[in-house]
Biopython code that builds the backbone (N, CA, C, O; Angstrom):
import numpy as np
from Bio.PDB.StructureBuilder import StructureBuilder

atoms = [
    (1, "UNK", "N", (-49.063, -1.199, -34.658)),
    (1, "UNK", "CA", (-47.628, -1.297, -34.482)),
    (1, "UNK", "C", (-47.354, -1.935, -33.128)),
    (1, "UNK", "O", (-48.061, -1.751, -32.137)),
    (2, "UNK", "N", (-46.095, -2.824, -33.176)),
    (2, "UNK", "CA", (-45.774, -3.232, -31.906)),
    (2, "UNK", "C", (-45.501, -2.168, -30.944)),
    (2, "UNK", "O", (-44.809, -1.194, -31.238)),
    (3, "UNK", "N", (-46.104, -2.362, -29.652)),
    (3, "UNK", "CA", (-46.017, -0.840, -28.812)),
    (3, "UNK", "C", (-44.211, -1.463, -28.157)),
    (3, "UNK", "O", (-43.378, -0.642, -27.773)),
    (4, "UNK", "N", (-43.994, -2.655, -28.162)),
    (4, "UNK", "CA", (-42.503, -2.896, -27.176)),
    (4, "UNK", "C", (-41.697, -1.814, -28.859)),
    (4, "UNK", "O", (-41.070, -0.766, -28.705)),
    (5, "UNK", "N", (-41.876, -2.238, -29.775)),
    (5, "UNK", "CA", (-40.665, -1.137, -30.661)),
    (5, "UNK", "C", (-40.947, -0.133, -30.974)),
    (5, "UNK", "O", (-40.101, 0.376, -31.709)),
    (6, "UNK", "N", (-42.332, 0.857, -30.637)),
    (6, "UNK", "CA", (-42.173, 1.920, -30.170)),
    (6, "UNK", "C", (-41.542, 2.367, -28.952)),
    (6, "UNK", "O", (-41.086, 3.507, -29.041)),
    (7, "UNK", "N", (-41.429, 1.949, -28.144)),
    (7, "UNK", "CA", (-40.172, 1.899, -27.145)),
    (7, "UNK", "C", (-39.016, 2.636, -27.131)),
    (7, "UNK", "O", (-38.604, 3.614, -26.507)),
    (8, "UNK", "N", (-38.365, 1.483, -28.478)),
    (8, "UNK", "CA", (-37.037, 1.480, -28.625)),
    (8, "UNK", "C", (-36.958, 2.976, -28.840)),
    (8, "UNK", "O", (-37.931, 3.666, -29.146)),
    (9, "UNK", "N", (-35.400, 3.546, -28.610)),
    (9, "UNK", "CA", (-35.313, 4.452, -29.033)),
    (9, "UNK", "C", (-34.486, 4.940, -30.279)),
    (9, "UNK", "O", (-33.353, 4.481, -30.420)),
    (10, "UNK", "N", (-34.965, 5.815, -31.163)),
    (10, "UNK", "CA", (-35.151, 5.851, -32.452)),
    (10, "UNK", "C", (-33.779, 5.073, -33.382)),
    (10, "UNK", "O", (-33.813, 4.405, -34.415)),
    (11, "UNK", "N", (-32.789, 5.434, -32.635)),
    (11, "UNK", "CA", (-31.357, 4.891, -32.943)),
    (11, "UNK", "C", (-31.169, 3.428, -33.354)),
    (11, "UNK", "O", (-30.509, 2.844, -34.214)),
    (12, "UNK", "N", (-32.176, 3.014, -32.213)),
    (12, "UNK", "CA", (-32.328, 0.825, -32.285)),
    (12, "UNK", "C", (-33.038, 0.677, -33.029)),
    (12, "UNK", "O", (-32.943, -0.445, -33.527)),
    (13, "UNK", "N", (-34.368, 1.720, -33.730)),
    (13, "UNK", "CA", (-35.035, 1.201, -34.327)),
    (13, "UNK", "C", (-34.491, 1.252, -35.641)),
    (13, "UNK", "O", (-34.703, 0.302, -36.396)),
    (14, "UNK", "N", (-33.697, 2.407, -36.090)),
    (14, "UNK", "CA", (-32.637, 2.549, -37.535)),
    (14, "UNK", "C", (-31.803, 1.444, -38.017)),
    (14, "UNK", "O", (-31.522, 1.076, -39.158)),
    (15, "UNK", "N", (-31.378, 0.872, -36.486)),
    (15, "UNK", "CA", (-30.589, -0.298, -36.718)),
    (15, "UNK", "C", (-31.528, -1.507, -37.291)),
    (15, "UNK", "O", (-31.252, -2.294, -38.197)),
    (16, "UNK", "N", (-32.806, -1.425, -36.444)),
    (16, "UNK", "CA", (-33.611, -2.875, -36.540)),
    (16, "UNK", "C", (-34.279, -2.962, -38.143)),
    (16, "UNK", "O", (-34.611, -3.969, -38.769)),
    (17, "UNK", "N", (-34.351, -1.349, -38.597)),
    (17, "UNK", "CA", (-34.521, -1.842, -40.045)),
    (17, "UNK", "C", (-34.131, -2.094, -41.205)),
    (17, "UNK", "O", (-34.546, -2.517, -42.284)),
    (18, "UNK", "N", (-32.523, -1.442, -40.326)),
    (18, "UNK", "CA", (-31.206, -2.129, -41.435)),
    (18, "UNK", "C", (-31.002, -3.325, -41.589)),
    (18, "UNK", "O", (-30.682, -3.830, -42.665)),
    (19, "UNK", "N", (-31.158, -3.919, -40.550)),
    (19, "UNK", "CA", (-30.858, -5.582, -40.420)),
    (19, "UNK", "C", (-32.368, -6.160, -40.911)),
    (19, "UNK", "O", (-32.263, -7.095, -41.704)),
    (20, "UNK", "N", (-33.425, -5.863, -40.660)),
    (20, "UNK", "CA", (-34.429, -6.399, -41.567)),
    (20, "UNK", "C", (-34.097, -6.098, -42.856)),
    (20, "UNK", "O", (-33.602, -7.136, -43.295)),
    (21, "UNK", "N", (-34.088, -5.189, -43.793)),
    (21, "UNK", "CA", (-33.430, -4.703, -44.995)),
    (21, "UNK", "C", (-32.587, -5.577, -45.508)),
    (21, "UNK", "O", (-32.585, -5.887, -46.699)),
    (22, "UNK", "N", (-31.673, -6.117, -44.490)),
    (22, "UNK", "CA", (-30.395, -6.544, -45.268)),
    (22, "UNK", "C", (-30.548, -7.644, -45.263)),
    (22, "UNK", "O", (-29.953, -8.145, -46.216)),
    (23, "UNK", "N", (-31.286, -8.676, -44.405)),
    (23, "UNK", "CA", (-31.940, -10.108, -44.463)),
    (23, "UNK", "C", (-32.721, -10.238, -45.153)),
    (23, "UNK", "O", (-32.826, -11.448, -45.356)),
    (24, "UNK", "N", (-33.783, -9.417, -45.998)),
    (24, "UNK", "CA", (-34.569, -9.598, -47.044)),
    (24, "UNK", "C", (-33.336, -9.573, -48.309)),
    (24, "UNK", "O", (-33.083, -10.607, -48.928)),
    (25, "UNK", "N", (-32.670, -8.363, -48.579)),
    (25, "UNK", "CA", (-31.832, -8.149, -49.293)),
    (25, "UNK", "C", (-31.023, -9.561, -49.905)),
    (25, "UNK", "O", (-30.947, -9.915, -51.082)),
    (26, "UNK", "N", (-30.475, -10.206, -48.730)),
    (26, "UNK", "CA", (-29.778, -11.421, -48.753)),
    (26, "UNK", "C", (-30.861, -12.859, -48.584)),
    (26, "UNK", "O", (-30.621, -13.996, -48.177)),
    (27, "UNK", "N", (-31.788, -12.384, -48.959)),
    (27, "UNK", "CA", (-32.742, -13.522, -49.451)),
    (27, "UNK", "C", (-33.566, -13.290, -50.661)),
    (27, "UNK", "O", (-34.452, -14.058, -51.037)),
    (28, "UNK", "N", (-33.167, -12.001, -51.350)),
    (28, "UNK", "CA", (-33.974, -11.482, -52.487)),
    (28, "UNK", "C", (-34.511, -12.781, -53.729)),
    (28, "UNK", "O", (-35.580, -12.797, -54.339)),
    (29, "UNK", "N", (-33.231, -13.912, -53.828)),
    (29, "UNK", "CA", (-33.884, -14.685, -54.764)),
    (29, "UNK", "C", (-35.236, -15.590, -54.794)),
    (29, "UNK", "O", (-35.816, -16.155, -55.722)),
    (30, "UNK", "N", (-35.600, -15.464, -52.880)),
    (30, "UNK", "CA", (-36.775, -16.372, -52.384)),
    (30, "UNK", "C", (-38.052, -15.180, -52.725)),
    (30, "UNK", "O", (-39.169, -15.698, -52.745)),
    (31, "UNK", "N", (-38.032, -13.790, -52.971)),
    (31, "UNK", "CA", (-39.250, -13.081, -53.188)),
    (31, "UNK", "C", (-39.553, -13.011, -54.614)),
    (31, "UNK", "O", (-38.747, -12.803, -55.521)),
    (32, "UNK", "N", (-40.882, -13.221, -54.711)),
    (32, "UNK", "CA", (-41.322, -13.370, -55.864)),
    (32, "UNK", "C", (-42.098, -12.029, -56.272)),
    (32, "UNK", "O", (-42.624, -11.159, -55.579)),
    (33, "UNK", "N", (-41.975, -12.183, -57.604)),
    (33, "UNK", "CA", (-42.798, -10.747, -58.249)),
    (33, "UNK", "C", (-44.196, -11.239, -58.015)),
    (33, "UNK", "O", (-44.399, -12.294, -57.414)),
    (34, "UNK", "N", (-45.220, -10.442, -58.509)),
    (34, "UNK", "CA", (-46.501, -10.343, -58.365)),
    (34, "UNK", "C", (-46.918, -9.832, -59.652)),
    (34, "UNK", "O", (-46.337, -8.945, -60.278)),
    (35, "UNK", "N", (-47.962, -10.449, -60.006)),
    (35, "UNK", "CA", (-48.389, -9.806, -61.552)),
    (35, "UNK", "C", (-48.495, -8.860, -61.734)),
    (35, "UNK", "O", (-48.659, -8.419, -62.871)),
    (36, "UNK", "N", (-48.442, -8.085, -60.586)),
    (36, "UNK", "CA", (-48.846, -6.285, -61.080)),
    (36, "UNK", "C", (-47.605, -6.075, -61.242)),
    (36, "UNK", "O", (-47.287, -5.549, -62.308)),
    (37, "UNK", "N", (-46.584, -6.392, -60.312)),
    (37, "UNK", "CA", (-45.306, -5.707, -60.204)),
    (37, "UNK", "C", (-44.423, -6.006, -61.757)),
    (37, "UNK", "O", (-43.472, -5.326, -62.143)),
    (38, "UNK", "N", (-44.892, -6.943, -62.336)),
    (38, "UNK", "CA", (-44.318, -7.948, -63.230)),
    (38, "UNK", "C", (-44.470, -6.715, -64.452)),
    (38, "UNK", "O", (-43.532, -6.198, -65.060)),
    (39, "UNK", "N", (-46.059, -6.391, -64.627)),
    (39, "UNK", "CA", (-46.694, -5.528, -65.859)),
    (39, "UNK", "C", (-46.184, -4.394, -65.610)),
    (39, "UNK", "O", (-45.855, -3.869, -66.674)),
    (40, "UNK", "N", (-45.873, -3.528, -64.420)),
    (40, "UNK", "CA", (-45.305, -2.775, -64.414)),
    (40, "UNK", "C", (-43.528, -2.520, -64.746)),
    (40, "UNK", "O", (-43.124, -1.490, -65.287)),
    (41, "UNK", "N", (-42.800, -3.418, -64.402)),
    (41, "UNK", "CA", (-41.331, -3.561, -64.912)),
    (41, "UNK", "C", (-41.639, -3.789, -66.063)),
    (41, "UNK", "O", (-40.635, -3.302, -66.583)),
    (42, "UNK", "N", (-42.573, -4.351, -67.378)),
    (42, "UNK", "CA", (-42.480, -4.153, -68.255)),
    (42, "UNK", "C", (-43.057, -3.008, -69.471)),
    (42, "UNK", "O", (-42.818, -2.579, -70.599)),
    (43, "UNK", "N", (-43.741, -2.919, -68.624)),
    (43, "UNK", "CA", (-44.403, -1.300, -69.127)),
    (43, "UNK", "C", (-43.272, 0.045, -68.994)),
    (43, "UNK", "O", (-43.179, 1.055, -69.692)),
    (44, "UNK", "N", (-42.439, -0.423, -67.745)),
    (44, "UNK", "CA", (-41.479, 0.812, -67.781)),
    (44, "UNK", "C", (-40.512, 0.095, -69.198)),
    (44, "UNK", "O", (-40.602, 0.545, -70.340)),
    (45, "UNK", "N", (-39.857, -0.765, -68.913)),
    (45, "UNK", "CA", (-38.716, -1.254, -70.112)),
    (45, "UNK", "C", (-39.180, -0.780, -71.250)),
    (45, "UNK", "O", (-38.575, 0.128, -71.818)),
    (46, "UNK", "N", (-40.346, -1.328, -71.775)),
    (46, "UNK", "CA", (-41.669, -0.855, -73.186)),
    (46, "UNK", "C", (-40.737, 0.365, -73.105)),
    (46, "UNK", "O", (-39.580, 0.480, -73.511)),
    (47, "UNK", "N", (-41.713, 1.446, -72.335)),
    (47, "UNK", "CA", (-41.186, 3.206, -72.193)),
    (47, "UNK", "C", (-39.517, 3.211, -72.596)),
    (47, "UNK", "O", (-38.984, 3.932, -73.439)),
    (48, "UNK", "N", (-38.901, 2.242, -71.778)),
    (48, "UNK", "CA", (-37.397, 2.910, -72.523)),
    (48, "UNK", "C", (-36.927, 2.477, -73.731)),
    (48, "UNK", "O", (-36.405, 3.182, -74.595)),
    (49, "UNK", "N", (-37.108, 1.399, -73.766)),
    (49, "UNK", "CA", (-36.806, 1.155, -75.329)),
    (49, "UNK", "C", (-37.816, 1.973, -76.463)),
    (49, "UNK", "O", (-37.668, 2.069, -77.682)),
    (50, "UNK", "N", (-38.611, 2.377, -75.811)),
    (50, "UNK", "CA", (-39.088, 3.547, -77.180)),
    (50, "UNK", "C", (-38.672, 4.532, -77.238)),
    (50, "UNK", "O", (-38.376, 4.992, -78.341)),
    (51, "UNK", "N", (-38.479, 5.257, -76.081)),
    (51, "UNK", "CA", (-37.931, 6.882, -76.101)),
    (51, "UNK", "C", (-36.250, 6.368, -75.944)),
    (51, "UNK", "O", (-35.644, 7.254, -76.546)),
    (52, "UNK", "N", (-35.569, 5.705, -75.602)),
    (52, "UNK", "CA", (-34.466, 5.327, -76.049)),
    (52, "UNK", "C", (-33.350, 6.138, -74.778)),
    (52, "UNK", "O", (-32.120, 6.119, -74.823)),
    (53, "UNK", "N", (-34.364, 6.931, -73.509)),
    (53, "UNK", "CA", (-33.401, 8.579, -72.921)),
    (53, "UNK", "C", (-32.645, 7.479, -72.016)),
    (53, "UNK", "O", (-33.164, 6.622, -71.301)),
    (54, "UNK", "N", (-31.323, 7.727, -72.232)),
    (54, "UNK", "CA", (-30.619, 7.061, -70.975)),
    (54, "UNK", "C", (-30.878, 7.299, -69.528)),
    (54, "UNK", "O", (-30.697, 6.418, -68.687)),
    (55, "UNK", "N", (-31.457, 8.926, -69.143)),
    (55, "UNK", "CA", (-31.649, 8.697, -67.805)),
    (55, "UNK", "C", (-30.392, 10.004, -67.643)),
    (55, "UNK", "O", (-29.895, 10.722, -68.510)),
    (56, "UNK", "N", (-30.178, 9.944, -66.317)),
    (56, "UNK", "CA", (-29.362, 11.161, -65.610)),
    (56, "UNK", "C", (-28.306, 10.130, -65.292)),
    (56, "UNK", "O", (-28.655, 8.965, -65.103)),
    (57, "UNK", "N", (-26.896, 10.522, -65.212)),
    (57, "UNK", "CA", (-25.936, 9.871, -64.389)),
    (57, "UNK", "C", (-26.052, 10.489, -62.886)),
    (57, "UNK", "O", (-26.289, 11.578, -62.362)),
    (58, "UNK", "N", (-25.823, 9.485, -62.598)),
    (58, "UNK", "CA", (-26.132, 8.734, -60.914)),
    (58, "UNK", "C", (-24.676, 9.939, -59.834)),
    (58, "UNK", "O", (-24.334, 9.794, -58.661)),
    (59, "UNK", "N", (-24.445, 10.434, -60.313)),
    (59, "UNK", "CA", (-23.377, 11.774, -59.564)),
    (59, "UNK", "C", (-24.505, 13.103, -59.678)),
    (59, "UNK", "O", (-24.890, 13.788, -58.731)),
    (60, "UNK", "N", (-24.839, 13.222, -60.886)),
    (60, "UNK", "CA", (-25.354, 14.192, -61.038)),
    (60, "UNK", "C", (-26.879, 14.454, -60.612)),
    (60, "UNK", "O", (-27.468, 15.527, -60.742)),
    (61, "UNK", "N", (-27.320, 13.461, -60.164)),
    (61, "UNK", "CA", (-28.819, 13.786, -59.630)),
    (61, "UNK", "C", (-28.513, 13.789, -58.126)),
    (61, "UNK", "O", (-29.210, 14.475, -57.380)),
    (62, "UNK", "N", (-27.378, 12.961, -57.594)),
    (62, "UNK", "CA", (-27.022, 12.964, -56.350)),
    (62, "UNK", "C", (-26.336, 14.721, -55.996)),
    (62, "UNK", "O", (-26.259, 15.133, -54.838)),
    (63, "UNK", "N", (-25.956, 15.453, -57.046)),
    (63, "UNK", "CA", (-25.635, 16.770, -56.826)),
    (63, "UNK", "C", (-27.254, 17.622, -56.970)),
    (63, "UNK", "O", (-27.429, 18.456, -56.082)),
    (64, "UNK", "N", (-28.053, 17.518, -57.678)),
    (64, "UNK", "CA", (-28.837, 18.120, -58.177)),
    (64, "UNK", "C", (-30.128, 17.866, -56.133)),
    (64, "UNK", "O", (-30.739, 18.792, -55.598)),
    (65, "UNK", "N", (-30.069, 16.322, -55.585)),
    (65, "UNK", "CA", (-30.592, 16.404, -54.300)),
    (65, "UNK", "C", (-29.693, 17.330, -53.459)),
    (65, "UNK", "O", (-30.246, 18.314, -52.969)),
    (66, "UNK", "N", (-28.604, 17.177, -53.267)),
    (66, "UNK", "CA", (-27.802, 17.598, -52.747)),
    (66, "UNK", "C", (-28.113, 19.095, -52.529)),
    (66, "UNK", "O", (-28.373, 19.602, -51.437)),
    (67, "UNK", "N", (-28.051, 19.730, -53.708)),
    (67, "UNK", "CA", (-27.866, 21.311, -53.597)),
    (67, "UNK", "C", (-29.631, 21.618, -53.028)),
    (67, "UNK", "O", (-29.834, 22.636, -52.365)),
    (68, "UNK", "N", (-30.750, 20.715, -53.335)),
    (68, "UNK", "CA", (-31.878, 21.102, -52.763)),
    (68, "UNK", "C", (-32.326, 21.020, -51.434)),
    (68, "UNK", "O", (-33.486, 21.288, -51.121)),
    (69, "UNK", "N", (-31.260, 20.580, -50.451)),
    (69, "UNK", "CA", (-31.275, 20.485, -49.258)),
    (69, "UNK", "C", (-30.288, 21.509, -48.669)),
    (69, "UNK", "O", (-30.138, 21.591, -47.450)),
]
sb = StructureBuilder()
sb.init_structure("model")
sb.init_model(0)
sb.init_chain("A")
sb.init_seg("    ")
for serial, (resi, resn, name, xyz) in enumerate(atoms, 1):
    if name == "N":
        sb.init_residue(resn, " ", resi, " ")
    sb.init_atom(name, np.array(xyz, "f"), 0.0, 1.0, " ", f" {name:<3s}", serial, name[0])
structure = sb.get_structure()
């Protein structure tokens, strides 16, 4: 690890990986999949279109972390 951004203190470094985050984020169409990553997004899809389970709505698992903290 760079020892100058161990340094920083923890606050700059939250920031420094938001803004890395969000510059990848806003370049997402230049990253490319990788064959593993590729077999795996389709191995999960496979899984849902067979078992067909929609999944949890997105409130309710955010309550379900919620109450475990």
């Amino acid at each position: 690890m760079n020892s100058h951004i161990r340094d920083l203190p923890v606050d700059q470094r939250l920031r420094l990986v938001e803004d890395l985050w969000d510059s990848i984020a806003a370049d997402q169409g230049n990253v490319e999949l990788t064959d593993a990553h590729r077999q795996e997004l389709d191995r999960r899809l496979d899984a849902y279109h067979q078992d067909q389970l929609p999944g949890a709505d997105m409130l309710e698992v955010l309550d379900r972390v919620r109450n475990r903290l």
